[in-house]
C-alpha positions in Angstrom: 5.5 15.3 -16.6 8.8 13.8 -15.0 8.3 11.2 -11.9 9.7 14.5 -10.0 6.8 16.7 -10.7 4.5 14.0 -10.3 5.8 12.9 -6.5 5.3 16.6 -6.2 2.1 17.4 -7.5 0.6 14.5 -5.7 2.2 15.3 -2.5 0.5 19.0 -2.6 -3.3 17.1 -3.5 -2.9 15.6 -0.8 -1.9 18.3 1.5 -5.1 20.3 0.1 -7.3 18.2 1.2 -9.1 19.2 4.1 -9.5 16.7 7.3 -13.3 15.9 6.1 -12.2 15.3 2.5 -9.3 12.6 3.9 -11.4 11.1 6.0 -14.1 11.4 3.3 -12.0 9.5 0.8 -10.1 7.1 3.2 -13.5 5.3 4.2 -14.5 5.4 0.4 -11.4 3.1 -0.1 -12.0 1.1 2.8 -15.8 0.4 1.0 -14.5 -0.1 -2.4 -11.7 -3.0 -0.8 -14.6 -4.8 1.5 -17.0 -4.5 -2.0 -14.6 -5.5 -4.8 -11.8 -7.5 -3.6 -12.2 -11.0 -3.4 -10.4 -12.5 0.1 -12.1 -15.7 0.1 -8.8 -17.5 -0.9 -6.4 -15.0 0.5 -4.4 -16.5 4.0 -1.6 -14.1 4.2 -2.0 -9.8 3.6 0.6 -7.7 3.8 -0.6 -4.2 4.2 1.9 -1.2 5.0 1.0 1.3 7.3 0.6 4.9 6.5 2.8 7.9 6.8 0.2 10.1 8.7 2.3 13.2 7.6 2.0 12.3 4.1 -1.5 11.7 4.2 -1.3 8.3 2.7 -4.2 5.7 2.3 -5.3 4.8 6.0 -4.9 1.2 6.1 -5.9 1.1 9.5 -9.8 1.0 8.8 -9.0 -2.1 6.9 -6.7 -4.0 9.3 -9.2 -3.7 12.0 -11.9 -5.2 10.2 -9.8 -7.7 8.9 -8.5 -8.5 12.0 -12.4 -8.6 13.6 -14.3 -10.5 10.3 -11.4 -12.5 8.9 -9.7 -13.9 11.1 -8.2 -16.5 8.9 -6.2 -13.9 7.6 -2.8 -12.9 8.9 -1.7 -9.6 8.6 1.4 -8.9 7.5 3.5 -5.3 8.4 7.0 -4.1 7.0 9.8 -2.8 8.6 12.1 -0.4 6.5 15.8 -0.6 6.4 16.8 2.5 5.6 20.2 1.9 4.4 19.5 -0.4 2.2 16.4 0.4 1.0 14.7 -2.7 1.8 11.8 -3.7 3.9 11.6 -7.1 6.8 8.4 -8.0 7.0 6.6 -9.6 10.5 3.2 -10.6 11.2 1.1 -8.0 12.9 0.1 -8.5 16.8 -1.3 -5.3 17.3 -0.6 -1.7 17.9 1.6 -2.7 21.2 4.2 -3.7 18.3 4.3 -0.7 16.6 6.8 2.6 17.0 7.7 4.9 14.4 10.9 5.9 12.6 13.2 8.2 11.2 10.7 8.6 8.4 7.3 9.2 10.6 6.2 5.5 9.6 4.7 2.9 12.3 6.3 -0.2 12.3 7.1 -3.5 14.2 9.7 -3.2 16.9 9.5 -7.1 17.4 7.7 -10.0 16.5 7.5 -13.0 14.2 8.7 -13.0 10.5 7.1 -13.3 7.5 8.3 -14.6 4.1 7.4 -13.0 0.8 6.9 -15.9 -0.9 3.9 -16.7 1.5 1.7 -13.7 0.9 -1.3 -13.9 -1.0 -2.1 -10.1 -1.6 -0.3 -7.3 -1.0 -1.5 -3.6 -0.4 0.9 -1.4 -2.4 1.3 2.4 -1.5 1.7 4.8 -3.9 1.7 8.7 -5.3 -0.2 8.1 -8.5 -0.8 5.1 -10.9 -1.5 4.7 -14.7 -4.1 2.7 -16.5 -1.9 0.2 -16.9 -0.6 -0.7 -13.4 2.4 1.3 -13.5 2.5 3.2 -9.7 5.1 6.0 -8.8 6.6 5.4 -5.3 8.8 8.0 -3.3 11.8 6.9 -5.7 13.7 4.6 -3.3 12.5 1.5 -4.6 11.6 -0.3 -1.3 8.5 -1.8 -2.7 9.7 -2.8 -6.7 12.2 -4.9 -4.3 9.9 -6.3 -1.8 7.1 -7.2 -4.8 9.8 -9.0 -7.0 10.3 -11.7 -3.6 6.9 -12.3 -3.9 5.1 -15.4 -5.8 4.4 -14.7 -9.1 0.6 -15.1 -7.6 0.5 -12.6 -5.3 -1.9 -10.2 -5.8 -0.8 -6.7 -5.9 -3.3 -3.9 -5.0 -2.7 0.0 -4.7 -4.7 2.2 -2.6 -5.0 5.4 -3.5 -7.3 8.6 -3.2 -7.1 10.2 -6.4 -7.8 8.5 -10.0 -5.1 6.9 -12.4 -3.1 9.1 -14.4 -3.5 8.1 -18.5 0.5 7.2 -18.5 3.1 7.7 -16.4 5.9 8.8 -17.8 9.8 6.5 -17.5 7.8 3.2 -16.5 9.7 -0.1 -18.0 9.3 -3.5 -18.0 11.3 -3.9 -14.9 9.0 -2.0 -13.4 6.4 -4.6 -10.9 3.0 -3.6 -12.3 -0.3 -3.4 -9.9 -2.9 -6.1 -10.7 -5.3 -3.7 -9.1 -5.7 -0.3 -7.6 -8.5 0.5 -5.6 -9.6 4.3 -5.2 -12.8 6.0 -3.8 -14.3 5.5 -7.1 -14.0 2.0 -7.7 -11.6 -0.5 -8.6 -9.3 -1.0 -11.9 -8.1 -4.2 -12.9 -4.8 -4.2 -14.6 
């Protein structure tokens, strides 16, 4: 199956779902992350924040706990640039920060930025993943870009609500690979 058909068929899962199954699933994920992800090291998260028309992962289940149990931890948000298909990235202050753009996705209007290089883990969204950390994206390569700026010791996890795919097809070793992906049914190490 091309990356076409995938975006595609992953797009319409998640438009099938009903609003019990989303929410159903999202707080699955938030369990698995608070279960099976080790923060005791982590100082800097970068999280994006989901496309509500798109039905991505809810992230925002995890930031406010984050933000209420692990203080410690600064939060981390992006900021697209469309045109150049690159994300600015700014520490999160709350939702007074936030409005959304062209694309329907919440982001920082202001505030203080953040360096790549200093995050610790990263919350990757994604379409589908393989069993070997491969993820399909929406094909504009905003995220392959951002991850490459990062420390080689970042720790990159995908969220996602459906299981990994066997292979995805077109992957290469360009491609930035997931160390983890966390779903409703657990969590695979890559």
């Amino acid at each position: 199956m091309t990356k076409q058909e995938l975006r595609k068929r992953y797009l319409q899962k998640r438009a099938d779902l009903s609003e019990a199954e989303y929410v159903h699933l999202n707080f699955l994920v938030y369990q698995q992350f608070f279960s099976g992800i080790d923060l005791s090291l982590i100082k800097v998260l970068h999280t994006f924040l989901p496309i509500a028309a798109k039905r991505e992962v809810d992230t925002g289940l995890i930031v406010e706990r984050l933000r209420r149990e692990f203080p410690h931890i600064r939060i981390v948000i992006p900021k697209a640039q469309l045109l150049t298909h690159t994300l600015e990235h700014f520490y999160f202050e709350g939702p007074h920060q936030l409005v959304t753009n062209a694309w329907g996705v919440p982001e920082p209007n202001q505030g203080i930025p953040a360096e790549p290089e200093k995050i610790d883990l990263v919350l990757v969204p994604l379409l589908a993943y393989d069993k070997t950390g491969h993820r399909l994206g929406y094909g504009k390569g905003f995220y392959d870009r951002f991850l490459k700026q990062c420390n080689p010791t970042c720790v990159k996890v995908g969220l996602s609500l459906f299981q990994a795919e066997e292979k995805l097809e077109g992957t290469t070793e360009l491609d930035v690979r997931l160390d983890k992906c966390v779903s409703p049914e657990g969590i695979i190490s890559f």
